[in-house]
C-alpha positions in Angstrom: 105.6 140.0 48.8 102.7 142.7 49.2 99.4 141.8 49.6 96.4 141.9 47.2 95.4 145.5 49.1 99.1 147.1 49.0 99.5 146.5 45.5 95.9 147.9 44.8 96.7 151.0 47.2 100.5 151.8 46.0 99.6 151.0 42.3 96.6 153.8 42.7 98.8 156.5 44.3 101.7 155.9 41.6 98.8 156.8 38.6 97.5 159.6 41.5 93.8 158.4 41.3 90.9 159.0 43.8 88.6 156.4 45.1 85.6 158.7 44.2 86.9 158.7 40.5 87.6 155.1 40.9 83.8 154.1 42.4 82.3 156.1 39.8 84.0 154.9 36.5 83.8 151.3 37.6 80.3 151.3 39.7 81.6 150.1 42.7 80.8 151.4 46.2 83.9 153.7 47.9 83.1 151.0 51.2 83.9 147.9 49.0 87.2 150.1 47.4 88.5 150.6 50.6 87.9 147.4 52.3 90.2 145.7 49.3 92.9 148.1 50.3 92.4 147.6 53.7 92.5 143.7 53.2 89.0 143.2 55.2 86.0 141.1 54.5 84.3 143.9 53.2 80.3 144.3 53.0 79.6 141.7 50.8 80.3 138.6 50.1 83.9 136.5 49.4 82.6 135.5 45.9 81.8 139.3 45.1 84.8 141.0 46.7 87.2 138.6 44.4 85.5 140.0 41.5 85.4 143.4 42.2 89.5 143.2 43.4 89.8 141.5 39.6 88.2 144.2 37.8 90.0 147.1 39.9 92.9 145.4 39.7 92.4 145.4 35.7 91.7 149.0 35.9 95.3 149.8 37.5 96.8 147.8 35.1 98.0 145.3 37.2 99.7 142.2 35.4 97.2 139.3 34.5 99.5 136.9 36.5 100.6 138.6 39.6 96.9 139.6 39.7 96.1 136.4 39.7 98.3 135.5 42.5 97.4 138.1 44.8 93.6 136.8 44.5 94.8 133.1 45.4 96.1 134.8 48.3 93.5 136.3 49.5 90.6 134.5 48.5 92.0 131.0 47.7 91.8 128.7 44.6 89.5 130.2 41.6 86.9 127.1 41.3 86.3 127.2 45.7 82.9 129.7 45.2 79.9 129.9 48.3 77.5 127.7 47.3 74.4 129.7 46.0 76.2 132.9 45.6 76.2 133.2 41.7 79.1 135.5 40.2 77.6 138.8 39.6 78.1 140.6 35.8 80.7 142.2 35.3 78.9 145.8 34.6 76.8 145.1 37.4 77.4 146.0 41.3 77.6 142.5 43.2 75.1 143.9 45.8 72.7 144.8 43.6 72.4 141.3 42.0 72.2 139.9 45.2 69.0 142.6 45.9 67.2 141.4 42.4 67.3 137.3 43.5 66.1 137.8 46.6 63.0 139.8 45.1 62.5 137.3 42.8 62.9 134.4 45.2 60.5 136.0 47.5 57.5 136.9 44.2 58.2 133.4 43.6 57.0 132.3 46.9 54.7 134.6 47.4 53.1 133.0 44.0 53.4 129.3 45.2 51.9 130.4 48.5 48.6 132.4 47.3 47.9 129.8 44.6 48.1 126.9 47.7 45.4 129.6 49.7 43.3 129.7 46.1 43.3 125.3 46.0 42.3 125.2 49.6 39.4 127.8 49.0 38.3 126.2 46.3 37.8 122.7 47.0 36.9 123.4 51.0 35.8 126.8 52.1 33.7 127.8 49.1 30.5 127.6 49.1 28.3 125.6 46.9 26.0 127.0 44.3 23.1 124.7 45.9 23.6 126.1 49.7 23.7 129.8 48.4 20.5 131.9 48.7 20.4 134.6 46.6 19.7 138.3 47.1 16.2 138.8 46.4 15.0 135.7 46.2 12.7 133.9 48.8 14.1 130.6 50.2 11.9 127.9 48.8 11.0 125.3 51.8 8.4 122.7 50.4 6.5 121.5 53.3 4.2 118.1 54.0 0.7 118.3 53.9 -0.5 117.5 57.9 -3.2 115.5 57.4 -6.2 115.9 59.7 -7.5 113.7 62.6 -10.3 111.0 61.0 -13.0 112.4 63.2 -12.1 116.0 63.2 -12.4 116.1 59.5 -14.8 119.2 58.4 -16.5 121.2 54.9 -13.0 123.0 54.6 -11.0 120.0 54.8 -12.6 118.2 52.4 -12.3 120.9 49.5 -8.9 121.7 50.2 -6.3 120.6 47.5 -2.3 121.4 46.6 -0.9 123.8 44.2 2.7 122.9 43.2 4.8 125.0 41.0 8.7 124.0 39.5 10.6 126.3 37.9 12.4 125.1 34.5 14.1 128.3 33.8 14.4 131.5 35.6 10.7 132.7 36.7 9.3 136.1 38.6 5.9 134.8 39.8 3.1 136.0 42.5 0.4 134.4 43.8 -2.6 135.5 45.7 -4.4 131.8 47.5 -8.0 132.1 48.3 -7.9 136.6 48.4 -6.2 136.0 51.7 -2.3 134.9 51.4 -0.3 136.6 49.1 3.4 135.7 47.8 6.3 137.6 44.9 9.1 135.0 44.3 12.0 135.1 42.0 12.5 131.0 41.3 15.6 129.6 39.9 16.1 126.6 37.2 15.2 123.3 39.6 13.5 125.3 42.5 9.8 124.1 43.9 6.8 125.8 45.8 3.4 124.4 47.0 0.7 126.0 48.5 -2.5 124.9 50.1 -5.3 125.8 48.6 -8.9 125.5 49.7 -11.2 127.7 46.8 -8.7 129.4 44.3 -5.4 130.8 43.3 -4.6 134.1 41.3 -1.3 134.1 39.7 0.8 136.2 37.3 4.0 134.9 36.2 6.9 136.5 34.0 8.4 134.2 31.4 5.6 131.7 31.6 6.7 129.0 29.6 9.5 128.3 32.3 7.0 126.9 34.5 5.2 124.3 35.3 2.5 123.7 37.3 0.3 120.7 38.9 -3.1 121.0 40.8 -2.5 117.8 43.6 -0.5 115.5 40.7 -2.7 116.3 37.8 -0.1 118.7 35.9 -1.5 121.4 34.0 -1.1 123.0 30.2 1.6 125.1 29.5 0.1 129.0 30.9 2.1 130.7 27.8 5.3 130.8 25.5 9.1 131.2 27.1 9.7 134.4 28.1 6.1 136.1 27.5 4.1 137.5 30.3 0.7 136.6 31.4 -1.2 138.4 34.0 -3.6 136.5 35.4 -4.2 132.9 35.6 -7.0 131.2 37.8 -6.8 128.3 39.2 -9.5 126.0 40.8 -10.4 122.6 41.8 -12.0 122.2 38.6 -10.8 124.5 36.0 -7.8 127.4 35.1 -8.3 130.4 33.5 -6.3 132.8 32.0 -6.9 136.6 31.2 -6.3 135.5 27.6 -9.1 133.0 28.0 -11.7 134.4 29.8 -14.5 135.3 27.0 -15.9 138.7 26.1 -19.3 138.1 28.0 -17.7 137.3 31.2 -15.8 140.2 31.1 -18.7 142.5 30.6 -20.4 140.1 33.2 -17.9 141.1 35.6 -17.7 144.9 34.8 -21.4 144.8 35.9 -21.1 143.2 39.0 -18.0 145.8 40.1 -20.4 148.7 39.1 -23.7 147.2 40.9 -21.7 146.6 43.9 -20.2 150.7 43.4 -23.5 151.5 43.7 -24.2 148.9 46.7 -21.0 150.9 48.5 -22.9 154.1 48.3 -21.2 155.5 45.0 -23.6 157.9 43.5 -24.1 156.7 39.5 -23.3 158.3 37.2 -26.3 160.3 35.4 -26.1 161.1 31.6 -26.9 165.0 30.8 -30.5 165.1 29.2 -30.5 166.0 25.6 -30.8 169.6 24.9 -34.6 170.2 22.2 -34.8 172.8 20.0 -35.4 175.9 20.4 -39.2 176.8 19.1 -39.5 180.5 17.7 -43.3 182.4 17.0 -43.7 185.3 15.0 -46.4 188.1 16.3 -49.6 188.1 14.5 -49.9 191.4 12.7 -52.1 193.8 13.8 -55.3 194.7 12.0 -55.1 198.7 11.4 -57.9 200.5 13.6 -61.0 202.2 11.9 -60.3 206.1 10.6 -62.9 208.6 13.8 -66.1 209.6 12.4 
């Protein structure tokens, strides 16, 4: 009896077909064509080369049960398939099949693998919002007060007192400590800065009712509304000031003293133009007419 391949080959030449004809009209490679009438392994897999000799075997018109015999032949009993090697559609080549689940089974991994990396990141390399510093913002470092040796305590020492301020929502502040130290911080919700102070503190704060402040642990009134702006606030041992409270006559107190101490500086002041008088016009007397000659 003639093998799977010499039926396939002789029944071909009896209709007077070409494999070219053949590979087109049934999408299958000339390679895989010829290894079935060759009787070889072939390029692909058992599983796929018994369906690809079933369908050309269909197309020749090769009875259903000798075709059937000629496949137990060559590629054993129908239920013995590779393990893992699904049958590939019928209008399908087997090798592009075989291409499609290995892309998938390698996107699939891929996908297991990168959200594994996101896990780890998350829960152990990340940083936490507490540790991060961020751009623009001066790192916040609260330090103790030293406290001076018993006899080596002097004037200074004695007047000197603590400024503490906590932000409550996000606050732009600066400060200017006794016309010598001056700071611009950006403070976050929870954040904390304290200053020594040994006369007075200037400050000007954005959104000022997101802050609070204490003078050593006395805390102080609210310095304005959330969100609103004030631009000056003074603060002493004994009092604080803002530029919305400080009255009229101080203000025109102080105007003074910057202009006497222009003057003091060698600024010339300034002189007021004298007022122009009026012009004062006379008419001429007229003339008495002289006496006729004798």
């Amino acid at each position: 009896m003639a093998t799977l391949g010499e039926r396939l080959r002789e029944s071909r030449h009896q209709q007077g077909l070409d494999l070219d004809e053949i590979s087109q009209k049934l999408k299958i490679r000339r390679s895989i064509l010829e290894a079935l009438e060759a009787d070889e392994p072939g390029p692909v897999p058992a599983v796929y080369m018994r369906q690809f000799a079933r369908r050309y075997g269909h197309f020749l018109g090769i009875p259903e049960h000798e075709l059937q015999e000629l496949l137990r032949q060559r590629f054993g009993a129908e239920g013995r398939r590779l393990p893992g090697h699904p049958v590939p559609p019928e209008g399908r080549g087997g090798v592009r099949s075989e291409t499609r689940l290995q892309v998938a089974r390698a996107l699939v991994y891929g996908g297991l693998v990168g959200a594994l990396i996101a896990v780890v990141h998350y829960f152990f390399l990340r940083s936490r919002p507490e540790e991060a510093v961020r751009e623009g913002v001066t790192p916040v470092v609260v330090r103790p007060v030293k406290e001076p040796p018993e006899g080596g305590r002097g004037k200074a020492a004695d007047t000197l007192w603590r400024l503490r301020a906590r932000a409550r929502d996000t606050v732009w502040l600066s400060i200017v400590v006794d016309n010598q130290r001056s700071e611009q911080l950006l403070l976050q919700p929870g954040q904390e800065r304290e200053w020594q102070v040994q006369q007075v503190a200037i400050l000007s704060v954005g959104n000022a009712g997101g802050l609070q402040v204490w003078r050593n642990e006395e805390e102080l009134p609210p310095l304005g509304p959330r969100g609103s702006v004030v631009r000056m606030v003074r603060v002493t041992a004994t009092s604080v000031e803002t530029s919305a409270k400080v009255p009229a006559a101080q203000r025109r107190s102080e105007h003074d003293v910057r202009a006497s101490s222009r003057q003091t500086q060698g600024e010339a002041p300034a002189i007021a133009p004298a007022p122009l008088l009026p012009l004062r016009t006379t008419r001429p007397e007229p003339q008495k007419p002289l006496p006729p000659p004798p």
